[in-house]
C-alpha positions in Angstrom: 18.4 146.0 25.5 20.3 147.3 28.3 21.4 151.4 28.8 24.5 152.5 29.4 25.2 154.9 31.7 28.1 157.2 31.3 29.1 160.7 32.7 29.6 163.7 30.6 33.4 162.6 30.6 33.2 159.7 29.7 31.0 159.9 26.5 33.7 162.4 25.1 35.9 159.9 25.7 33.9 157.4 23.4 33.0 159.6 20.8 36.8 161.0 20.5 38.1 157.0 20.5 35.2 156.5 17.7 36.4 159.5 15.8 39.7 158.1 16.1 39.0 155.0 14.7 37.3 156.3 11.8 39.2 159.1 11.0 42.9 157.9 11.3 43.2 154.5 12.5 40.5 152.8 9.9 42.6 154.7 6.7 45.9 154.3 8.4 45.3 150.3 7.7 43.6 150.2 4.4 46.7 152.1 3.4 48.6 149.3 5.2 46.7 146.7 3.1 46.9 147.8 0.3 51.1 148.1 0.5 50.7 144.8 1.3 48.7 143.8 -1.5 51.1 145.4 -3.8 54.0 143.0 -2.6 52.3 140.0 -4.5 51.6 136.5 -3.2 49.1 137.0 -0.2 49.1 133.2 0.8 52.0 134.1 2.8 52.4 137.7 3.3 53.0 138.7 7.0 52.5 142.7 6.6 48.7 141.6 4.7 47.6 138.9 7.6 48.5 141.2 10.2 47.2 144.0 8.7 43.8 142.3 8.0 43.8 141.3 11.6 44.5 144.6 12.9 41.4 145.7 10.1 39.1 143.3 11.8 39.9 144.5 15.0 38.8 148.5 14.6 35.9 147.2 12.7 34.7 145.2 15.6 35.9 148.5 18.1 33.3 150.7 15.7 30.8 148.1 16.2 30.8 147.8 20.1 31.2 151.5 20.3 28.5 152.7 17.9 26.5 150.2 19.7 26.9 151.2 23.3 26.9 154.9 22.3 23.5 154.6 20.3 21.6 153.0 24.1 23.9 155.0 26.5 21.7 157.8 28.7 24.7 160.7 29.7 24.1 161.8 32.9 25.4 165.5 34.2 25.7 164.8 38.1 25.9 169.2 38.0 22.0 169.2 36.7 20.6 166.6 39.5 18.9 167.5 42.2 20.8 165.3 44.3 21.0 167.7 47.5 24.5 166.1 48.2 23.7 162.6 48.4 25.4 160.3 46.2 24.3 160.0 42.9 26.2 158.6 39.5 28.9 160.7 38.5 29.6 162.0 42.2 32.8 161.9 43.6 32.4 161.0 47.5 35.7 161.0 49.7 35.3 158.4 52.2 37.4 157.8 55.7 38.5 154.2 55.0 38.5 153.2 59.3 40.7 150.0 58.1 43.4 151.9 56.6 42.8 155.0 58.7 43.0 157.2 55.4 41.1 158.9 53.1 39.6 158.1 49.3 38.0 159.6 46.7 36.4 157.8 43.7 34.3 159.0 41.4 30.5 156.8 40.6 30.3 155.4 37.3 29.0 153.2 34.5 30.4 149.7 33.9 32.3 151.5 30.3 34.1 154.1 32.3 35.1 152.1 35.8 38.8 151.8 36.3 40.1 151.4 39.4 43.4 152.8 38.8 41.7 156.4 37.8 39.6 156.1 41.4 36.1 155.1 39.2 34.6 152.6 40.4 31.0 151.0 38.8 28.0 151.8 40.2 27.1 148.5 39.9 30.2 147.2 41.9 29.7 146.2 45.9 31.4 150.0 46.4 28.6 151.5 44.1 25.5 150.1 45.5 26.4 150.6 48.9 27.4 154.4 48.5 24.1 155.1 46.8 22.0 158.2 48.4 24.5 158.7 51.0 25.8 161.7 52.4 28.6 163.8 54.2 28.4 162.0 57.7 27.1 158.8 57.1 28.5 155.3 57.7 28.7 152.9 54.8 29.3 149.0 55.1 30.6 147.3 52.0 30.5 143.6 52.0 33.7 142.5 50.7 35.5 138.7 50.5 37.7 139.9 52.9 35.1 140.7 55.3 33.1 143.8 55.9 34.9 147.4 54.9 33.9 150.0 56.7 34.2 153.9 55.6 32.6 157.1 56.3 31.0 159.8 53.8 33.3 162.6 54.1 32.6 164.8 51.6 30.3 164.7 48.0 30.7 166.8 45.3 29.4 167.1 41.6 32.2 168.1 38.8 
């Protein structure tokens, strides 16, 4: 079975959605079923099918996250002894020489990268290739484009 890493962050994040789930969304929709359940014939009540559906749905979202959470390792970038090399969970800001501007991203596990929050996966082209760098060193990411080309400006651990 495969870990999952996440960052300190991103675990709250998991457990809060999983407390969600149970907590308010799982009774918000038995409610829901059972209101439906009260309005008679069920072959073709709308409010019951979709609630059902919307049922099977959170179930499957406990699942998946009970499941990830039980094999994921945390990681605290801030306890590594990563003597400013990049590391998972650092943030490195890079000197994109393409664009001629700067970038920031955070190193993550597959569950937490999102591009549109500046995480990107360890496991992504980006990731591997920023691995054990440091402030001053040249990185070459192979892209379909063609070769990117940034500099290590700056790491930090949050």
């Amino acid at each position: 079975m495969d870990r999952f890493l996440l960052t300190v962050t991103g675990a709250e994040r998991l457990h809060a959605e999983l407390k969600n789930l149970k907590s308010v969304q799982r009774p918000k929709v038995i409610a829901a079923i059972a209101e439906a359940r009260s309005h008679g014939d069920l072959s073709e009540n709308a409010e019951y099918d979709a609630a059902k559906e919307q049922q099977a749905f959170i179930e499957g979202r406990i699942a998946e996250l009970n499941s990830q959470l039980s094999i994921a390792e945390v990681i605290d970038p801030t306890k590594l002894n990563a003597n400013g090399k990049v590391v998972f969970g650092a943030y490195v800001t890079l000197f994109d020489e393409q664009k001629e501007k700067e970038v920031t991203y955070q190193l993550v596990g597959n569950l937490e990268a999102d591009l549109a929050k500046s995480q990107i996966s360890l496991s992504s082209p980006m990731g591997k290739a920023l691995i054990a760098k440091q402030s001053g060193d040249e990185v070459i990411v192979k892209a379909p484009a063609g070769d990117q080309v940034y500099e290590v400006l700056s790491v930090r651990y949050q």
